[in-house]
C-alpha positions, 0 to 999 in steps of 0.5 A: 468896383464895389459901390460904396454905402452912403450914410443918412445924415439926420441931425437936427439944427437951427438953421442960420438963414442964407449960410452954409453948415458944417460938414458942407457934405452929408450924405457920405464922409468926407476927410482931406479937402483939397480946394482950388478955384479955376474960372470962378468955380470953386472945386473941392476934392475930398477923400472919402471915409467908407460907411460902416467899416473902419472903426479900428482904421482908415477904410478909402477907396476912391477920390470924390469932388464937389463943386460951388459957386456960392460957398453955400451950395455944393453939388456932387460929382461922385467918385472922379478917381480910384485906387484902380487908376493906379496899375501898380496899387495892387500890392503892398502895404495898404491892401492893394485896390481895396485900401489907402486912397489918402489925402490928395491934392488936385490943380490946373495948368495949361488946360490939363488937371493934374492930381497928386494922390498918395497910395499908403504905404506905395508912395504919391502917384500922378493922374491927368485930365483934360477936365476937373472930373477926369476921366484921370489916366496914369501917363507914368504907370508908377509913382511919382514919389516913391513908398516910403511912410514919409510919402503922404498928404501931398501939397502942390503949389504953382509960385509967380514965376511959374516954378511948380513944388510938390511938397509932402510928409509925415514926419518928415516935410519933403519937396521937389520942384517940378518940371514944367510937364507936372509929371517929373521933377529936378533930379538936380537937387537934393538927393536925386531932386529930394530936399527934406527940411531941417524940422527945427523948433524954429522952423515949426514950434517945439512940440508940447510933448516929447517925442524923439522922431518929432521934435517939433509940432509938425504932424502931416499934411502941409498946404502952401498958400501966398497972401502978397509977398508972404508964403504960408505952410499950413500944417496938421500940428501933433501931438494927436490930438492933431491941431492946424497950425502953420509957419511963413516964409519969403519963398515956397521952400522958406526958411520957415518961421512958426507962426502958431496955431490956427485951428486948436484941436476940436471936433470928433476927429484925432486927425486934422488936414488944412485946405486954403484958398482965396474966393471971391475976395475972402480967404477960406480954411477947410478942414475936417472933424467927425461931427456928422451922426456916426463921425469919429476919427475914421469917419470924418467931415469936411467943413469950412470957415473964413480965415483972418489975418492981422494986419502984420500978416499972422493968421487970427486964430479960428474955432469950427463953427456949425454955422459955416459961412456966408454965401458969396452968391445967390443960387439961380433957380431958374436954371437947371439945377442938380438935385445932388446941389445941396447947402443941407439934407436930411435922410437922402443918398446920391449915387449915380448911372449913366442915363442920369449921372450923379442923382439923389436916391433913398428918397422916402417920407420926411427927408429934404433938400435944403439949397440956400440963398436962392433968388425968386426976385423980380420974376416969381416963380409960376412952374415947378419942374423936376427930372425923375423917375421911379416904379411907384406912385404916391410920393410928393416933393413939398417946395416950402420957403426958409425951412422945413416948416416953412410955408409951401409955396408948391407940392408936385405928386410924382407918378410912377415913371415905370421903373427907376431907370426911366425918367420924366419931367414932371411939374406942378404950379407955384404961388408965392416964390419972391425974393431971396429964401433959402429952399427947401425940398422935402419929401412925403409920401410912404415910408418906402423909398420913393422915387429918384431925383435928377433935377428941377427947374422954376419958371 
């Protein structure tokens, strides 16, 4: 599969110490998050806008996912899906392999994970793993749902009683209900198990401007979510520019009520997608904008802000923010940790191969690293350890507290390990490192690419 450029995100910031930032990725575009929390692991499922092409349409390929436990601190697992796990994507509408890998949603049941993706214009396909990151087969070897347009931005949701709905659409919103093997459904009801919603103004809110196939403020890309024993659709609300919006209901197929808006159209994007999801005692919405160096409305950025409710359940409604969360959790920096793991960055790549997996690359003179709300307390730091590899000598990593200028608690000179596919562990001594800081990796050197960068360790 053609590899995919990555971009350079060199915005300068004000960093607020200990939070995220938006876009929480910035080494690729990412549109279409998809959220779920399974054993206290947070995994984001993204989309991924190609770099470089596109600018007169979507260009995607593949399926990504990142992981955090903090909410601060997100760590790269490169491409977990494609167009290519799909035998039957290479014809029709959407450019067969080379095109239309759309907004997904991915979720764990009994052991397996299952991903629901929609492949433009050739209807919503199903892959399963026996892991978050796959490998994903195809156990039907055709869609799901068939290929008509309606046939977009899955949403798959699991109610307490243990009946499973994916529900879909653009303009219409569709549901089936799920058989227990998440890979068929009711063919019972509706039409063939098809049950497409009466798109009312009651239901979804009148539309601001006339539209005779969209009557409503209903666009695309509906999430479910339940907060006690109310349900929520969220939605991509029209007209474009898209806004979030949402409506409740007292089951996962309603009735619905509008409820208004939740995130006003904003940012470098005329698209919106909602990701909704509970961690760690709060209530998170992801969504996506163009707010990185490049962005517009074919490049887009995921990013990620807490969500409110009223005390009558209604959603307070949000405004993007740069400063992006809080952390829930500090980061361990005495365990390994993935140099792909990143709260910010500057000028770096990741890609990956398989002596090393996902790893950091494009290294070179003034780009750094920034991992937020990392616990030196109690223990301090003496030893500085990192996996790399690289054919030259001369490149360094200052280890510096809070920011970029901040005080350098540790510099470790990297020595050419005789090629960028070998890699060692180098080391260099640490004074300095106690309490809670946010770290940041920054790199000297020449202005050549430099070396390449698996992971590092503090002792």
């Amino acid at each position: 599969m053609k590899k995919n450029l990555l971009i350079s995100a060199a915005l300068a910031m004000a960093a607020v110490h200990g939070y995220a930032l938006n876009p929480i990725i910035q080494t690729i575009y990412t549109a279409d998050p998809a959220p779920v929390v399974h054993d206290g692991v947070f995994y984001l499922y993204v989309d991924h806008d190609e770099d470089g092409v596109g600018k007169d349409g979507f260009t995607l390929k593949d399926w990504r996912c990142f992981t955090s436990t903090d909410m601060a601190n997100w760590t790269d697992h490169g491409v977990v899906a494609s167009l290519y796990d799909f035998k039957w994507a290479g014809s029709g509408w959407g450019g067969g392999f080379e095109n239309g890998a759309w907004a997904l949603q991915c979720i764990e049941r009994d052991g397996k994970w299952y991903m629901y993706c929609p492949l433009q214009g050739r209807g919503i396909g199903v892959l399963v793993a026996d892991h978050p990151f796959g490998p994903f087969t195809d156990p039907i070897g055709k869609p799901l749902i068939g290929g008509q347009y309606d046939s977009i931005d899955p949403t798959v949701f699991i109610d307490t009683d243990g009946q499973a709905y994916l529900c879909w659409g653009n303009p219409r919103y569709w549901h089936v209900k799920l058989n227990k093997d998440m890979i068929s459904y009711d063919t019972s009801i509706g039409d063939h198990g098809l049950v497409v919603q009466d798109m009312t103004v009651e239901a979804f809110g009148k539309r601001s401007k006339d539209d005779p196939q969209r009557l409503t403020t209903y666009e695309e890309g509906p999430w479910l979510y339940q907060r006690n024993a109310l349900y929520y659709l969220i939605f991509a609300g029209g007209p474009i520019s898209e806004h979030i919006g949402y409506s409740t209901g007292p089951s996962p197929t309603g009735p619905w009520k509008y409820g208004g808006v939740v995130l006003p159209s904003q940012g470098r994007s005329f698209t919106d997608h909602p990701g909704v999801v509970d961690f760690k005692g709060k209530t998170y919405l992801f969504y996506h904008n163009g707010d990185l160096p490049g962005g517009d409305g074919f490049h887009r950025s995921v990013c990620v802000d807490e969500m409110k409710f009223n005390p009558d359940g209604s959603i307070v409604q949000m405004t993007m923010t740069k400063d992006g969360v809080a952390p829930v959790a500090t980061l361990n920096p005495f365990q390994r940790v993935e140099a792909e793991t990143i709260a910010w960055e500057s000028g770096v790549k990741t890609t990956n191969s398989a002596a090393a997996g996902v790893y950091v690359t494009g290294i070179h003179d003034g780009s750094y690293i920034k991992v937020c709300n990392v616990d030196f307390t109690g223990r301090g730091a003496a030893k500085f350890i990192a996996r790399v590899s690289g054919a030259t000598d001369g490149g360094a990593v200052e280890l510096r507290l809070d920011n970029e200028n901040g005080p350098i608690i540790g510099t470790l000179k990297v020595k050419s390990t005789g090629g960028a596919d070998k890699w060692e562990k180098h080391s260099c001594d640490v004074s300095g490192a106690k309490g809670v800081h946010d770290l940041v990796l920054k790199f000297t050197g020449g202005n050549q690419p430099q070396f390449n960068f698996d992971w590092w360790k503090f002792e």
